[in-house]
Residue, then its C-alpha position, 0 to 999 in steps of 0.5 A: x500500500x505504502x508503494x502505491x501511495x508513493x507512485x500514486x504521488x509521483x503521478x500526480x507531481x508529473x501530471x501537474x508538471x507536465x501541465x504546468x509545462x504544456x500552458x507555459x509552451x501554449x501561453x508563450x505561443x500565444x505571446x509570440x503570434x501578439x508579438x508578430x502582430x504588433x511587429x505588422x502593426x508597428x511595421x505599417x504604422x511605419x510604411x504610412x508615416x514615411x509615405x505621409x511625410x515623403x510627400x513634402x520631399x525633396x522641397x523641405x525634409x524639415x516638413x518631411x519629419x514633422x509629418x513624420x513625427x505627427x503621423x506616428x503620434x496619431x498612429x501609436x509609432x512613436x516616431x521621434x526626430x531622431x528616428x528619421x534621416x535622409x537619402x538621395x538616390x536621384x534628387x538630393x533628399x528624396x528618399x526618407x528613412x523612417x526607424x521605430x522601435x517599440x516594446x511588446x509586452x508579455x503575458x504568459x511569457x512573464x512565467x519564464x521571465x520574460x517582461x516583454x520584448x522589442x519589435x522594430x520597423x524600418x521604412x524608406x520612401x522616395x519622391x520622384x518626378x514623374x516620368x510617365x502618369x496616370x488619369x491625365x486629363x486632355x488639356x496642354x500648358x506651355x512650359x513657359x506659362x509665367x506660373x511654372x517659373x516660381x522655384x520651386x514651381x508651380x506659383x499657386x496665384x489665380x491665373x488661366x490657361x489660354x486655348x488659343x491658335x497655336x499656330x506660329x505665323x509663317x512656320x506652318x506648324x500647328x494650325x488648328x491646334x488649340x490646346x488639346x491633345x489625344x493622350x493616345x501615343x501614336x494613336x492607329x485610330x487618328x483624331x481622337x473623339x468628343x466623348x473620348x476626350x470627355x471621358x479623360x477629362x471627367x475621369x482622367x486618361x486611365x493608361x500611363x502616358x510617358x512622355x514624348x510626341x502625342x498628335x494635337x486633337x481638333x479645337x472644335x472639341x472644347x466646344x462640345x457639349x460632352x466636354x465641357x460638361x465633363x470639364x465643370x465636372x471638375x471644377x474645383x478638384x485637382x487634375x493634371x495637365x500634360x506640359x509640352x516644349x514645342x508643337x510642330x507639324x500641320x493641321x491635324x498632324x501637328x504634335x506636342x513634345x511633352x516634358x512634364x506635367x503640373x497639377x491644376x485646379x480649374x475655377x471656371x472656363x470659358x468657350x467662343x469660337x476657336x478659342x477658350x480659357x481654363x481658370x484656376x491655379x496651379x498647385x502641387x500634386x502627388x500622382x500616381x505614375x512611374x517616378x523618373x531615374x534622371x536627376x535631368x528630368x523638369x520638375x514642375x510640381x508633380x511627384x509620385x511617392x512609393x516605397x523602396x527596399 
């Protein structure tokens, strides 16, 4: 009796043992899967405050941080001044880098001393120049508009964009050409539709268009009921407009050479004849689009932000 006791004894110690053991292993199981969650967590919080705060690069990284900070503390990163710096890969300043670090803490794990544990994230985002762009809409702008001058450019005071006859006298070049173009590279179909050209204007031009030579579409357009439906569409709200060079070749085989693009905000427009005007301002615009890998690619105002590594 005196040796079933004993084992009986024995047994139960190892049973609680074991238990004690199998909840310790079941608890720090689940401490580890709260743990990567909080390391995905503190890794997005990361990935959004560098892509908020890369949107004020290369122009000021003093804005870049502060925005940085300002998201992490909205977002729970604890981002200091300390955790961000500053690359260049092709603009001087415009990749940042954003370092947090932050404590998990343990529950189950405390059984086997362990407090907590650290999980850190690591961001880098660029801001580029567009080099090719996305739901652009129909409308060109010289590159010698007195607004794209200001440095860094677009100047943001009320002004108009002129659709007059670009036609140079005596060249040959352009006639009937007045301000609009077919975002079509090379389109097999030729001149481009009203609809069309209503559909890119209230929603944009859904492919990316890259820069280079693009066929003019005919003036008679703006006057049509479609697009200038579509245009106070828009009235008010930001849309891009391709930027161009020089315009050259006759009639309808004129082309514009396009180097850019800048974000607008039409006010108002008006149409008479072969001519017309678009209203607004200029301003600065983060767009989706191909960022460019030339530190020779003109800037006027039109980034696209992603993330890197």
């Amino acid at each position: 009796m005196t040796r079933v006791r004993r084992q009986t004894g024995q047994a139960t110690v190892t049973t609680v043992l074991f238990l004690t053991v199998l909840l310790g292993m079941t608890g720090a199981v689940l401490d580890v899967g709260v743990w990567f969650n909080e390391d995905r967590k503190l890794q997005a919080t990361t990935d959004a405050a560098a892509l908020a705060a890369a949107q004020e690069l290369p122009d000021s990284t003093a804005l870049a941080t502060t925005r940085a900070i300002e998201y992490g503390d909205k977002n729970g990163g604890g981002v200091g001044a300390d955790d961000v710096t500053y690359e260049t890969r092709v603009l001087a300043n415009d990749t940042i880098v954003v370092q947090t670090e932050k404590d998990a803490p343990g529950i189950f794990t405390k059984l086997f001393g362990i407090e907590s544990v650290e999980v850190h994230a690591t961001a880098k985002a660029r801001t580029g120049v567009l080099s090719a762009a996305r739901w652009v809409a129909p409308i060109v702008v010289n590159w010698q508009h007195p607004m794209l001058q200001c440095t860094p450019p677009p100047c943001s005071s009320p002004t108009q964009i002129d659709l007059m006859n670009l036609h140079s006298p005596g060249s040959g070049d352009a006639a009937g050409a007045f301000g609009l173009i077919n975002l079509v590279r090379d389109d097999p179909n030729g001149n481009v539709g009203a609809s069309t050209l209503a559909d890119w204007m209230q929603t944009g031009f859904e492919g990316e268009m890259g820069l280079g030579h693009y066929w003019q579409a005919p003036s008679t357009n703006f006057n049509n009921s479609q697009f200038q439906s579509a245009l106070g569409s828009r009235l008010n709200t930001e849309v891009l407009f391709p930027i161009y060079r020089t315009i050259s070749g006759p009639g309808s085989n004129a082309r514009y050479d396009i180097i850019g693009w800048v974000g607008f905000v039409p006010t108002s427009f008006h149409a008479g004849g072969s001519t017309g005007r678009v209203n607004g301002r200029f301003v600065r615009v983060m767009w989706e689009g191909i960022p460019s890998s030339s530190p020779s690619q003109p800037s006027f105002g039109a980034y696209t932000v992603s993330l890197v590594e």
